[in-house]
C-alpha positions as CSV (number, residue, x, y, z in Angstrom):
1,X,-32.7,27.5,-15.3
2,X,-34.9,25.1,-17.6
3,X,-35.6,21.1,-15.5
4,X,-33.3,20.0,-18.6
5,X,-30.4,21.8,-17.6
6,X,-30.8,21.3,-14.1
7,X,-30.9,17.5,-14.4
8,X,-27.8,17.7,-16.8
9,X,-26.1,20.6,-14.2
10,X,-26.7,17.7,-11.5
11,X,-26.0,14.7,-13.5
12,X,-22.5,16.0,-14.4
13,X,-21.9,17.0,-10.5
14,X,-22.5,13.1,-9.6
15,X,-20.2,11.9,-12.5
16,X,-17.4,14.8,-11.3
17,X,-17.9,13.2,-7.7
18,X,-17.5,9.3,-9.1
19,X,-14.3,10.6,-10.4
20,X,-12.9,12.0,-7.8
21,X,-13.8,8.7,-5.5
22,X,-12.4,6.9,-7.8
23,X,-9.5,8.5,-8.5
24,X,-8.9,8.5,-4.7
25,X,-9.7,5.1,-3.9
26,X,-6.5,4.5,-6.9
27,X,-4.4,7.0,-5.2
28,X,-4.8,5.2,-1.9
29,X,-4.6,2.0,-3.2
30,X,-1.0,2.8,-4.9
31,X,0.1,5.4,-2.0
32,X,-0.4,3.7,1.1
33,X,0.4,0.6,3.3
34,X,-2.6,-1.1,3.5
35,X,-3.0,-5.1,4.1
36,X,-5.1,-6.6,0.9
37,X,-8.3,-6.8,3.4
38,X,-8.0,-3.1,4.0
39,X,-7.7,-2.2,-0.1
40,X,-10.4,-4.7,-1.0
41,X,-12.5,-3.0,1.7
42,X,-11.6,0.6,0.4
43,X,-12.7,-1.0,-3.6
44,X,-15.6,-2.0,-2.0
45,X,-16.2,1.4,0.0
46,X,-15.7,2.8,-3.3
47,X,-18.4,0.3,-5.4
48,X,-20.7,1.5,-2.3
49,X,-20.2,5.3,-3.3
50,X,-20.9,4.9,-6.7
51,X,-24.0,3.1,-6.5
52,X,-25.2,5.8,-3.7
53,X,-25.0,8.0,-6.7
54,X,-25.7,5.8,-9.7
55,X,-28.4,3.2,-8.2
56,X,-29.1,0.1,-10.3
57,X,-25.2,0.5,-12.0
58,X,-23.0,-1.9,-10.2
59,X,-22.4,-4.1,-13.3
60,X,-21.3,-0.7,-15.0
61,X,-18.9,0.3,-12.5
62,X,-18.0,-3.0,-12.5
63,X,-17.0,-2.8,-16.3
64,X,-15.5,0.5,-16.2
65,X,-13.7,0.6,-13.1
66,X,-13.4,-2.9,-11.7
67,X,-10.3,-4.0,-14.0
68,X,-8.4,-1.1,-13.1
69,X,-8.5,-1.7,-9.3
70,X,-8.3,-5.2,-9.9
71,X,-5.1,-4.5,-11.9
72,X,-3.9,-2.4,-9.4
73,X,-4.6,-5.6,-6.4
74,X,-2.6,-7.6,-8.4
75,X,0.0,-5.7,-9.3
76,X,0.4,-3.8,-5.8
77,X,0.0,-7.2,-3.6
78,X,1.6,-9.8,-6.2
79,X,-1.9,-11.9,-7.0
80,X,-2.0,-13.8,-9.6
């Protein structure tokens, strides 16, 4: 396997692996009774995850998947 494909093979394994966290962290978030301390510390937990994998892209994350947990918060805990 060329250095091309194996940086694409293991670029596509970290994005499957940011999906999967993320889409758990929503699961959990809609699924189970947690206090809002506990589900801001699992978003957080989450944030942590993704940046292990994707240094340097907080802002990003922050984009992409921020207003969906936030959305989720409010929704799930009544926030305004």
């Amino acid at each position: 396997m060329t250095p091309d494909k194996e940086a694409l093979l293991a670029e596509e394994l970290k994005v499957r692996r940011l999906r999967r966290i993320v889409d758990l962290t929503a699961a959990l978030l809609w699924q189970t009774d947690l206090t809002l301390d506990q589900a801001q510390k699992l978003v957080a937990d989450a944030k942590a995850r993704a940046l292990e994998l994707f240094p340097d892209k907080g802002e990003t994350f922050d984009l992409i998947y921020g207003s969906r947990f936030r959305r989720i918060l409010i929704e799930r805990y009544n926030l305004q």
